[in-house]
C-alpha positions, 0 to 999 in steps of 0.5 A: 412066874417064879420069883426070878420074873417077879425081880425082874417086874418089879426092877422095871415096872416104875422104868427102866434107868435112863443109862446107855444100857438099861438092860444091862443095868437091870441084869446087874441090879438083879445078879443075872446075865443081861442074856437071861434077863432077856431071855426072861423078858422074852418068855414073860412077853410070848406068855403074856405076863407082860403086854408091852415094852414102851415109852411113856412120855409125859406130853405135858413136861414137853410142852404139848399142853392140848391133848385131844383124842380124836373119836370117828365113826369109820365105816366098820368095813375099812376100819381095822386097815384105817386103823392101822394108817392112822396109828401110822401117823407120826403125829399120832401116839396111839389108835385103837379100835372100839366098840361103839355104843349106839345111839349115844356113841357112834364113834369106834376109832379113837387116835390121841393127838398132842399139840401146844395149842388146841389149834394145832391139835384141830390141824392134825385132825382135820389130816386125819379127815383127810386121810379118812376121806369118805369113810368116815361120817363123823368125828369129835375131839375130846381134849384132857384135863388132866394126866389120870393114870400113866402106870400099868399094873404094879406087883411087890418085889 
């Protein structure tokens, strides 16, 4: 990295501006050309400076009070394929895979549901089960108490 992509990490780190151009915007802040800015963004990612590009929305601000990552213990010989259908799930923000971590953990799917009420929450799991049919053998729902982190790795300009 050379102090061109260090600007640009720490220019979008916090977000991108909620303009109708944001890559545009950063080019500007920063004195480049929005194609070498992207350009820039496309090497960091191919290289792994940076892992992702997302939203990050804050579900409480929307009114989705009850969070509840849903944890399954699904055969390991579909799970990946599951995995991926679950996480395909409009109602599902994110799903991974894990390691379980047996006797105390059976559990190596986790997909985090958002509702306004905890019964909605359950609603969306119980179609999760559904979709699951016979390849799981047991789930739980843990729900959130608090927004603990919603940044990734920061570095100075």
């Amino acid at each position: 990295m050379d102090d061109i992509d260090r600007r640009i990490i720490a220019a979008t780190q916090a977000g991108l501006p909620i303009v109708e151009q944001p890559y545009e915007a950063v080019a500007s802040e920063l004195g480049l050309a929005p194609a070498t800015l992207m350009a820039r963004i496309d090497r960091m990612m191919t290289e792994g400076v940076i892992r992702r590009i997302g939203a990050v929305p804050n579900h409480y601000a929307l009114g989705m009070v009850s969070n509840g990552m849903s944890v399954w213990d699904v055969d390991d010989a579909h799970a990946e394929r599951l995995g991926c259908e679950v996480g395909a799930l409009d109602f599902v923000s994110h799903c991974y895979l894990r390691p379980r971590c047996l006797p105390v953990w059976p559990y190596n799917l986790f997909a985090m549901v958002h509702g306004k009420t905890r019964a909605e929450v359950e609603e969306k799991v119980f179609s999760i089960a559904g979709h699951l049919g016979d390849a799981f053998r047991e789930h739980d729902i843990l729900y959130s108490t608090r927004i603990l982190k919603k940044t990734g790795l920061r570095i100075a300009a």
